[in-house]
Structure formats: C-alpha cells, structure tokens
Backbone as a printed PyTorch tensor [residue, N CA C, xyz], in Angstrom:
tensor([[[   0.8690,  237.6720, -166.8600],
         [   1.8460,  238.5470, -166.2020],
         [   2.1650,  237.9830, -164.8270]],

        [[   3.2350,  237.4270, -164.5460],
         [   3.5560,  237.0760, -163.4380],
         [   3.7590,  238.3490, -162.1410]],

        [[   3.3070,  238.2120, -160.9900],
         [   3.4190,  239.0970, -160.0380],
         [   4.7790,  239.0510, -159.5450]],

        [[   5.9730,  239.6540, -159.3490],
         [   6.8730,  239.5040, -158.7450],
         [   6.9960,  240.0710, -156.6300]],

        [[   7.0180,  238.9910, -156.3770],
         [   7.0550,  239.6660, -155.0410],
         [   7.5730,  240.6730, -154.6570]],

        [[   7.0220,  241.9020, -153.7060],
         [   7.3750,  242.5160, -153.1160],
         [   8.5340,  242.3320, -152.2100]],

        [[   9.9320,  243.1720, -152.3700],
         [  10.7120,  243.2370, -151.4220],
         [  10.6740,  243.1400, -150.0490]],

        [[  11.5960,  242.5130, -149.7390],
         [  11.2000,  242.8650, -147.5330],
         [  11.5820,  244.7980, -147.3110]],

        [[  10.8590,  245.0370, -146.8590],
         [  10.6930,  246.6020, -146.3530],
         [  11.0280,  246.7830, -145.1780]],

        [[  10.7300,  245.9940, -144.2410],
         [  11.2810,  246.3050, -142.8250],
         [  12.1440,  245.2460, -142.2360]],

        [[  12.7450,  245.0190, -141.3460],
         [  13.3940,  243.8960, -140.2220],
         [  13.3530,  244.9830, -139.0290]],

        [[  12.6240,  243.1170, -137.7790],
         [  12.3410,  243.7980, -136.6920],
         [  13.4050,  242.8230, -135.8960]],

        [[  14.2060,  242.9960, -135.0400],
         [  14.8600,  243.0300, -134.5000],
         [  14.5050,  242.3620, -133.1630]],

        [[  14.6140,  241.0590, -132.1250],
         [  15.0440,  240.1560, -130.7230],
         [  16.0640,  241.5430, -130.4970]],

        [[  15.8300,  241.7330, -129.1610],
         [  17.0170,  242.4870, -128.6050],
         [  18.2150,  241.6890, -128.1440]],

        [[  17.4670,  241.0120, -126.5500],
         [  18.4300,  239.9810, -126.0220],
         [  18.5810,  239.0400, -126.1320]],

        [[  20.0980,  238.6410, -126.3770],
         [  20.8630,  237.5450, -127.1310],
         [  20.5810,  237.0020, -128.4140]],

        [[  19.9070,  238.6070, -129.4580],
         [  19.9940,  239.0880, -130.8620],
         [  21.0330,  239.8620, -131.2500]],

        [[  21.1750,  240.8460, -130.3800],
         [  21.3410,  242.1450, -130.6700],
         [  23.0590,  242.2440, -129.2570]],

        [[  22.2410,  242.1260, -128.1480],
         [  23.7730,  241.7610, -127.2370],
         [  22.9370,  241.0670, -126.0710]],

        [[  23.4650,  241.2110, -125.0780],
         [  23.3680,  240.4070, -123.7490],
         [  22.6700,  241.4940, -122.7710]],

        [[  21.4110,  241.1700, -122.4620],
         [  20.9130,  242.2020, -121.5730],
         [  20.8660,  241.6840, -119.6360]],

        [[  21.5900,  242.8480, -119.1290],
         [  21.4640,  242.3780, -117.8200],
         [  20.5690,  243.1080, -117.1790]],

        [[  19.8310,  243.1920, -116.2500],
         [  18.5690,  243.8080, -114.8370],
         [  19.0250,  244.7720, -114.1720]],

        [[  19.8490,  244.8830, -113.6720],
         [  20.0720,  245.5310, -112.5010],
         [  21.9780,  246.0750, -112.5520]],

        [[  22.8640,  247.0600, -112.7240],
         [  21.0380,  247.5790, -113.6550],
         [  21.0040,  247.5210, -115.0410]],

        [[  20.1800,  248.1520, -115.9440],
         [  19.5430,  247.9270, -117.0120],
         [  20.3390,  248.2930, -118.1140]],

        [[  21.0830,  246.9230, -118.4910],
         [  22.0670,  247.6590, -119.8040],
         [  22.0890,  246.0480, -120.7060]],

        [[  22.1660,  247.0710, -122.0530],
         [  22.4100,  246.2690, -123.0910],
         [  24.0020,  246.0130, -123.1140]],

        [[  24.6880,  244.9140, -123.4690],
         [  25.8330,  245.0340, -124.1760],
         [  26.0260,  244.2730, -125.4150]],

        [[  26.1250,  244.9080, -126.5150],
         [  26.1420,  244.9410, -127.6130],
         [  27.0090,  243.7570, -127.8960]],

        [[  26.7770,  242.6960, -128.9330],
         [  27.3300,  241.8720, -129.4960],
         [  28.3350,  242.6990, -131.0190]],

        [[  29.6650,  242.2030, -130.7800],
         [  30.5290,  242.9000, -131.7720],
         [  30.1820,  243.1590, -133.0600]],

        [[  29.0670,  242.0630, -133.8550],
         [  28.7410,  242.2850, -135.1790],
         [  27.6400,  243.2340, -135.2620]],

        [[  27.0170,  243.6060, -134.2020],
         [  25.2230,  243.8040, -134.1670],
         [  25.1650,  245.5140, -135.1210]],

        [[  26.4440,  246.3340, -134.7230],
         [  25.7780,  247.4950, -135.4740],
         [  26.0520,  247.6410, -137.0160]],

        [[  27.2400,  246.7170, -137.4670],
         [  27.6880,  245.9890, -138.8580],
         [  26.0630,  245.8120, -139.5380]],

        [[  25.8170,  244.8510, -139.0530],
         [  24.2380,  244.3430, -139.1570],
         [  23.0840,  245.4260, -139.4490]],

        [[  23.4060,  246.0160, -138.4560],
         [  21.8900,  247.3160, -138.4360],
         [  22.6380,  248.1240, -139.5650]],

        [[  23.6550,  248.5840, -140.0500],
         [  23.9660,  249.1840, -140.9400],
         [  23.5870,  248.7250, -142.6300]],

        [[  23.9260,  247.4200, -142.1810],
         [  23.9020,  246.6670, -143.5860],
         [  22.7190,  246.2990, -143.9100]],

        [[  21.4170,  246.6090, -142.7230],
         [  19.7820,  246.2090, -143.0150],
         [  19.8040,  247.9370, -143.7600]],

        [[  20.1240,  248.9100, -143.2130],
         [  19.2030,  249.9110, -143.2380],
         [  20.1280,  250.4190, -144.2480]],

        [[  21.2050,  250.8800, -144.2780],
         [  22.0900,  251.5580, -145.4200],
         [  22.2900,  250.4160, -146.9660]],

        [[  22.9250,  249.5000, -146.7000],
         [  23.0900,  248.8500, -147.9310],
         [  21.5010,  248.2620, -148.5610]],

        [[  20.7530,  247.2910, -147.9440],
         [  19.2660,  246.8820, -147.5990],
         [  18.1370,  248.1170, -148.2270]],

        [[  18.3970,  249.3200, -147.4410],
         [  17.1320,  250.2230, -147.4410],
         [  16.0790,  249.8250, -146.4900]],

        [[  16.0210,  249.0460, -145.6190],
         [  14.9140,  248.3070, -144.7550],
         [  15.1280,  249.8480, -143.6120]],

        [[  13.8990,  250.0550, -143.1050],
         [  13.5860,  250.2750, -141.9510],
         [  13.5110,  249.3690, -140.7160]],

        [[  14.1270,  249.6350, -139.6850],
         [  14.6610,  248.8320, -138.5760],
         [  13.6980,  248.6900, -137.2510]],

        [[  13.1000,  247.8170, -136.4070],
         [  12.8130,  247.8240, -135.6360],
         [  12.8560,  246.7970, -134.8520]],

        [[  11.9540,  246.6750, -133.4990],
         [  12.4980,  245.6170, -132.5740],
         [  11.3130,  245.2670, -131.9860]],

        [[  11.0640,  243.5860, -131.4990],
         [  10.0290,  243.6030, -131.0030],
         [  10.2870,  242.5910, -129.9890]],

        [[  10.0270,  243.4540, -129.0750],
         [  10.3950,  242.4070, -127.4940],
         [   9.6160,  241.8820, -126.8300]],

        [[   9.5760,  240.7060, -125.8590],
         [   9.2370,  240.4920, -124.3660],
         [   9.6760,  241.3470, -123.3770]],

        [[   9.2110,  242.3400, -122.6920],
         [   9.6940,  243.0050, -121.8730],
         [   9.3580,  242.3600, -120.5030]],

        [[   8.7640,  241.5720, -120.0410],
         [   8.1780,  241.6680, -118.5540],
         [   7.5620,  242.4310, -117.7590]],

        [[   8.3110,  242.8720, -116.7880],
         [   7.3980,  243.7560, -116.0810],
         [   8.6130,  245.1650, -116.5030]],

        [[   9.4030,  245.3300, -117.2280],
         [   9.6480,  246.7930, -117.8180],
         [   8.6060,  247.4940, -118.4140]],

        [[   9.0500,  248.7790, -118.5090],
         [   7.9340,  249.5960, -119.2720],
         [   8.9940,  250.0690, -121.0300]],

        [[   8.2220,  249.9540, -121.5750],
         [   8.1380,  250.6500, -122.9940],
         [   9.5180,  252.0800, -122.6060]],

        [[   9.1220,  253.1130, -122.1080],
         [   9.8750,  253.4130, -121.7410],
         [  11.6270,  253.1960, -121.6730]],

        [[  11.7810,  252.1400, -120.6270],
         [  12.8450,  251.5790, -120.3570],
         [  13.4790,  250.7190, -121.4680]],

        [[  12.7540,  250.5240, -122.2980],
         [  13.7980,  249.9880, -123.2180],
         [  13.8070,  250.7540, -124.2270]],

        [[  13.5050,  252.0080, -124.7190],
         [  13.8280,  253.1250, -125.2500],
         [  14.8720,  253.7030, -125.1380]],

        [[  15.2260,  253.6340, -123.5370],
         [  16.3160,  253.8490, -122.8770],
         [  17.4690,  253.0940, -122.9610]],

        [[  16.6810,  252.0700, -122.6920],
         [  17.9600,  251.0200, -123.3120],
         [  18.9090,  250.9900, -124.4800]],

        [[  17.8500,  251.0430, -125.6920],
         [  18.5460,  251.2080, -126.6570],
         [  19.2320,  252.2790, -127.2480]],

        [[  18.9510,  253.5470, -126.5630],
         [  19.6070,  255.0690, -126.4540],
         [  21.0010,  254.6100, -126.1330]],

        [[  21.1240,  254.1120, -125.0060],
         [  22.2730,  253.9170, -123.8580],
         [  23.2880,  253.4280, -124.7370]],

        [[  22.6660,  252.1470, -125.2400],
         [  23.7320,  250.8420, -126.2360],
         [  23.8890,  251.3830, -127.1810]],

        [[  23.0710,  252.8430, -127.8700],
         [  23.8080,  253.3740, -129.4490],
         [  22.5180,  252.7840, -130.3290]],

        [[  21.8010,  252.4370, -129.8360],
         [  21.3990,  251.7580, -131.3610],
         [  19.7950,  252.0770, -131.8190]],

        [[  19.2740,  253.4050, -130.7840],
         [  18.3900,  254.0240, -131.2070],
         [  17.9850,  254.7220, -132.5680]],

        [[  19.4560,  255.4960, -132.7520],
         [  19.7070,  256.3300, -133.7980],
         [  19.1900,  255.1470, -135.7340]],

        [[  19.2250,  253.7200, -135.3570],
         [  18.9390,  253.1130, -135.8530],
         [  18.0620,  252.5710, -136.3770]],

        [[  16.7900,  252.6190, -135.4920],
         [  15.5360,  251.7510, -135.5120],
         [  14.6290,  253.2480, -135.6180]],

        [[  13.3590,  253.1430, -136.4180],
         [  12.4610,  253.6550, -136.3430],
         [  11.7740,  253.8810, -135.1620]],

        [[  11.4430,  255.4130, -134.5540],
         [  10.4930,  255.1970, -132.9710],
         [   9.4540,  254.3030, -133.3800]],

        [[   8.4720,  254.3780, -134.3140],
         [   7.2310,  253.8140, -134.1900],
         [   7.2870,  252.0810, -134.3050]],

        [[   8.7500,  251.6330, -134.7810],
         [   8.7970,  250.4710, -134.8960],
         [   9.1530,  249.9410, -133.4650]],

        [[   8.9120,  250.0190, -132.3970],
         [   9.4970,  249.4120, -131.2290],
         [   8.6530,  248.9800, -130.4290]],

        [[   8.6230,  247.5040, -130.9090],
         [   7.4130,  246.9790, -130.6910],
         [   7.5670,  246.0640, -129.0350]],

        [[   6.6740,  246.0650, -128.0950],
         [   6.7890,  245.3020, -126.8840],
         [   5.5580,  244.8420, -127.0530]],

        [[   5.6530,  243.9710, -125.4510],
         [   4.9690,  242.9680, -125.1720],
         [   4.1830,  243.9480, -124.2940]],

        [[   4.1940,  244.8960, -124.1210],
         [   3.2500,  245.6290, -123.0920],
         [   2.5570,  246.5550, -124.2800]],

        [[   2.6170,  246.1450, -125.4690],
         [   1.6520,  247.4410, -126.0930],
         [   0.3640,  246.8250, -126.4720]],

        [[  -0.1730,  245.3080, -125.9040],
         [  -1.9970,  244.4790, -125.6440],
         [  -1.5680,  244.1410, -126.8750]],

        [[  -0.7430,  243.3480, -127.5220],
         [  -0.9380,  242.2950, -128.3830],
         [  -0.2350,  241.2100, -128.4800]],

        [[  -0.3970,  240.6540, -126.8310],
         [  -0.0040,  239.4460, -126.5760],
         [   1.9770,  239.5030, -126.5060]],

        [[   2.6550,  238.5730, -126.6130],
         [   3.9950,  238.6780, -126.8790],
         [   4.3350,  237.1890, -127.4830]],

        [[   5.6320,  237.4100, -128.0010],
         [   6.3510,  236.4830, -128.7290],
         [   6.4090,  235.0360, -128.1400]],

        [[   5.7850,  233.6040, -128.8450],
         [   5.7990,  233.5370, -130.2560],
         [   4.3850,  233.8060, -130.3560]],

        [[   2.9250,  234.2140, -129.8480],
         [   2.1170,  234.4300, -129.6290],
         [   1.5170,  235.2450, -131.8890]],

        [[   0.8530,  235.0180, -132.4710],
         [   0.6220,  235.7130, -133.6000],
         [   0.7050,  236.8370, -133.9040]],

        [[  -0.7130,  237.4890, -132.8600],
         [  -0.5770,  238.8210, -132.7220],
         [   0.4350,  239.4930, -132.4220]],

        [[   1.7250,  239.2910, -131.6950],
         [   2.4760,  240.6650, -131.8540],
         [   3.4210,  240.7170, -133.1950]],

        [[   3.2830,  239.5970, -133.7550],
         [   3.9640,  239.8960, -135.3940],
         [   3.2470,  240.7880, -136.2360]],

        [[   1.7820,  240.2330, -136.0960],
         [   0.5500,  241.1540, -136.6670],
         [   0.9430,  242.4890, -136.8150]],

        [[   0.5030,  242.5300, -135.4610],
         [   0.6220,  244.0390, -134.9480],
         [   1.8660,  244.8720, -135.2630]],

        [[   3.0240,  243.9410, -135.0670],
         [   4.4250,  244.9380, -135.7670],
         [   4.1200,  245.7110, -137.2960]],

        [[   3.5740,  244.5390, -138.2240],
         [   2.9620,  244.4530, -139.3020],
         [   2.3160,  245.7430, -140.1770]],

        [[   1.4710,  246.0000, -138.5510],
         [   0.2880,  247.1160, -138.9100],
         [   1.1370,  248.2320, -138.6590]],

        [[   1.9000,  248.5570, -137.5600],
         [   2.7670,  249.4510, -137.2900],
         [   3.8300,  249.6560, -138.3440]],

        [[   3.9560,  249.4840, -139.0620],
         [   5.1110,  249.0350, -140.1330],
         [   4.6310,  249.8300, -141.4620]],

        [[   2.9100,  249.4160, -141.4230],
         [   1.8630,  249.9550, -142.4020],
         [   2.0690,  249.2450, -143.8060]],

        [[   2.9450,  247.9490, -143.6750],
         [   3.5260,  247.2080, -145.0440],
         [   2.4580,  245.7400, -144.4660]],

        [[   2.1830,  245.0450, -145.4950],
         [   1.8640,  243.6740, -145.3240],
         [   2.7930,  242.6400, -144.9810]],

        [[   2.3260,  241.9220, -144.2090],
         [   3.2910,  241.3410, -143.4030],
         [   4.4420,  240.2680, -143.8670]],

        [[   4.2770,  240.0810, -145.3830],
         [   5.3320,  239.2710, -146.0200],
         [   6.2850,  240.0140, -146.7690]],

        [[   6.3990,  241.5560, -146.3060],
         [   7.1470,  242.4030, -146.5290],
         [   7.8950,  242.5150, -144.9660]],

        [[   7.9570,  241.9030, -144.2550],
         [   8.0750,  241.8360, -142.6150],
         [   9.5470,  240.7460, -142.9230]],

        [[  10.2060,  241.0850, -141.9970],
         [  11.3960,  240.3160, -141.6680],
         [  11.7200,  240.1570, -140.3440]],

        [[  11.6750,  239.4920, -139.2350],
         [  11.9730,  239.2250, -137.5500],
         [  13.2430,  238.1570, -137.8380]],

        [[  14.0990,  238.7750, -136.9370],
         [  15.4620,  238.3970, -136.7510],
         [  15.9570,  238.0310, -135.3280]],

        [[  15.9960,  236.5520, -135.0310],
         [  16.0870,  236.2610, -133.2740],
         [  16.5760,  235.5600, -133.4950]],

        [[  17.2970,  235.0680, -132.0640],
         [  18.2100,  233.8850, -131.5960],
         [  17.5770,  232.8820, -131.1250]],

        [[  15.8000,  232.7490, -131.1990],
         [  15.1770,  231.9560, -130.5880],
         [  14.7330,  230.9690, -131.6790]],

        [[  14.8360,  230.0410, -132.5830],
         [  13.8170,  229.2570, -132.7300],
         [  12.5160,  229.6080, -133.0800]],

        [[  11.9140,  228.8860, -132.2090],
         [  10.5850,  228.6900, -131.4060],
         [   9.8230,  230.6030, -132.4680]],

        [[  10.5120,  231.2990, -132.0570],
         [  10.3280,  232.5510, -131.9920],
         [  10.2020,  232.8380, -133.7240]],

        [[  11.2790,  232.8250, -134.1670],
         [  11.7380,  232.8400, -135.7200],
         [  10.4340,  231.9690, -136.5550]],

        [[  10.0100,  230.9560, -136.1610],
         [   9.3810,  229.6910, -136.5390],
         [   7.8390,  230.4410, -136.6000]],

        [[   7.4940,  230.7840, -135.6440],
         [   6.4010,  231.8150, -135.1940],
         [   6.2850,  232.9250, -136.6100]],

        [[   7.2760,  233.3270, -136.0260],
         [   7.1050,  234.9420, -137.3190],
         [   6.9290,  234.3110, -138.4820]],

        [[   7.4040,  233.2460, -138.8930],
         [   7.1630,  232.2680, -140.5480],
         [   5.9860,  232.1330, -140.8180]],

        [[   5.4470,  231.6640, -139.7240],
         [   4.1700,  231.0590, -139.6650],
         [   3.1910,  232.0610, -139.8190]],

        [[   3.5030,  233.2760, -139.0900],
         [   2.1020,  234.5430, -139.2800],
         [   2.8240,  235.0480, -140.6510]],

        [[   3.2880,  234.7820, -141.3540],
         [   3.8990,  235.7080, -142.2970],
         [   4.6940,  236.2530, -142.7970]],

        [[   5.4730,  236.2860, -141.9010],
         [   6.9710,  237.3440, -141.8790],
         [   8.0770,  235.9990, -142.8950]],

        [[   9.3060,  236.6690, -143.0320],
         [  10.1340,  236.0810, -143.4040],
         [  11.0700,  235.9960, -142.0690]],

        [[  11.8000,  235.2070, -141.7820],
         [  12.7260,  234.9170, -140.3540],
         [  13.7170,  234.3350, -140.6910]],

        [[  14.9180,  234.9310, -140.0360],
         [  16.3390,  234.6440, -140.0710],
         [  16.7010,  234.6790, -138.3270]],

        [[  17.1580,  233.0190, -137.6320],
         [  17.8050,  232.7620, -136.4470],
         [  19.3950,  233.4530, -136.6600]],

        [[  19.3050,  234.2170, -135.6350],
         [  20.6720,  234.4930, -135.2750],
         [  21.1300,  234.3650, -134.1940]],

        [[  22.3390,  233.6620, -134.2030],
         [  23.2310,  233.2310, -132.7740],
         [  24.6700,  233.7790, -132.8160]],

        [[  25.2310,  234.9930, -132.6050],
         [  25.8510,  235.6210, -132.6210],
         [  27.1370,  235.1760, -131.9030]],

        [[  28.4540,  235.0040, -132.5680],
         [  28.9620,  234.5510, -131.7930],
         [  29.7030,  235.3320, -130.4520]],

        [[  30.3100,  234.7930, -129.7070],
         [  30.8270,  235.9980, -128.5500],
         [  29.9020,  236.8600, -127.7150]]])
C-alpha cells in the first residue's frame, strides 16, 4: 500500500517585501497589488490556514498585530499562527522558528508551506521541512 502524502495544511507567510513594503516610522504595511488575490486563493480556493512568520527586531508581537489589522489582512491569517522572532525560537533562517511555526500549526512540518522573497530564507524552511515557494512580487 503506498502512503500518499499528506496535503500542505498551512502557508506561513514573509511579511516585508512578501506581502508589501513595510516602512518604521511610522509603522505601516503597504500592500503589494497581488498579495490579498494570494491570501484568498491559499485560504478559500487551497483550504490552507494562513499565517506569518517574521523578523521583527526590536518591535513587539503586538505591533505587528497591528500592523496587519491596519493593511486588512488580519481578517486572514489565523491569531495563533503569527509567528515572530520575539516568541524564544531564534528567527529566520535559523531552524527553530520553522519548527516552532510547525508546533503552533499542530500539523507536521511537511504539511508546512513558508512563502518569502528571501532565498536564503525559503532554502531554510526546505531544509527543516517545510515546502517553500520565493516570491518577488512585482511593483
């Protein structure tokens, strides 16, 4: 009996220069024209549950909650999926915070999908497990 793999169940989501262009000061996303096409077509056509897993710096968890309220695209992503670099499991391309999305997810991690504009980053998530798709959005 051959095992057929398990479907991807979730995609976690690069915010900036994934998703749109984030500026500091102050603190706003702006959305790249295809990005909510995308989140529609993971979670409505797909069935995937949506989330995001960032480098924040010295932001708080918080603030990019906010963030993504602001830009629309909360209503999208699962709360428990919003994964940072301030929740102690290291940050991106680092293992553990793919892991950890992983566990938060409560799926095994080759049911995991990470979606970035980085490389380096994408290459990472392959490597712990996940499946990865680079995106460079145009505009």
């Amino acid at each position: 009996v051959e095992m057929q793999p398990k479907p991807l169940s979730v995609a976690f989501f690069d915010i900036g220069g994934t998703l749109g262009t984030v500026s500091l000061a102050p603190l706003e996303l702006k959305l790249f024209p295809t990005t909510i096409s995308w989140l529609q077509n993971f979670r409505d056509i797909l069935g995937m549950r949506l989330g995001v897993i960032s480098n924040i710096g010295d932001l708080q968890p918080a603030n990019i909650t906010a963030l993504l309220q602001s830009a629309g695209l909360l209503k999208f992503l699962s709360a428990d999926l919003i994964i940072t670099s301030r929740d102690g499991h290291g940050q991106k391309p680092e293992s553990a915070i793919y892991q950890f999305a992983a566990i938060k997810a409560a799926l095994p991690i080759n049911q995991c999908l990470y979606i970035g504009e980085d490389p380096v980053e994408v290459q990472a998530a392959i490597k712990t497990g996940m499946s990865g798709i680079v995106r460079r959005p145009a505009g």
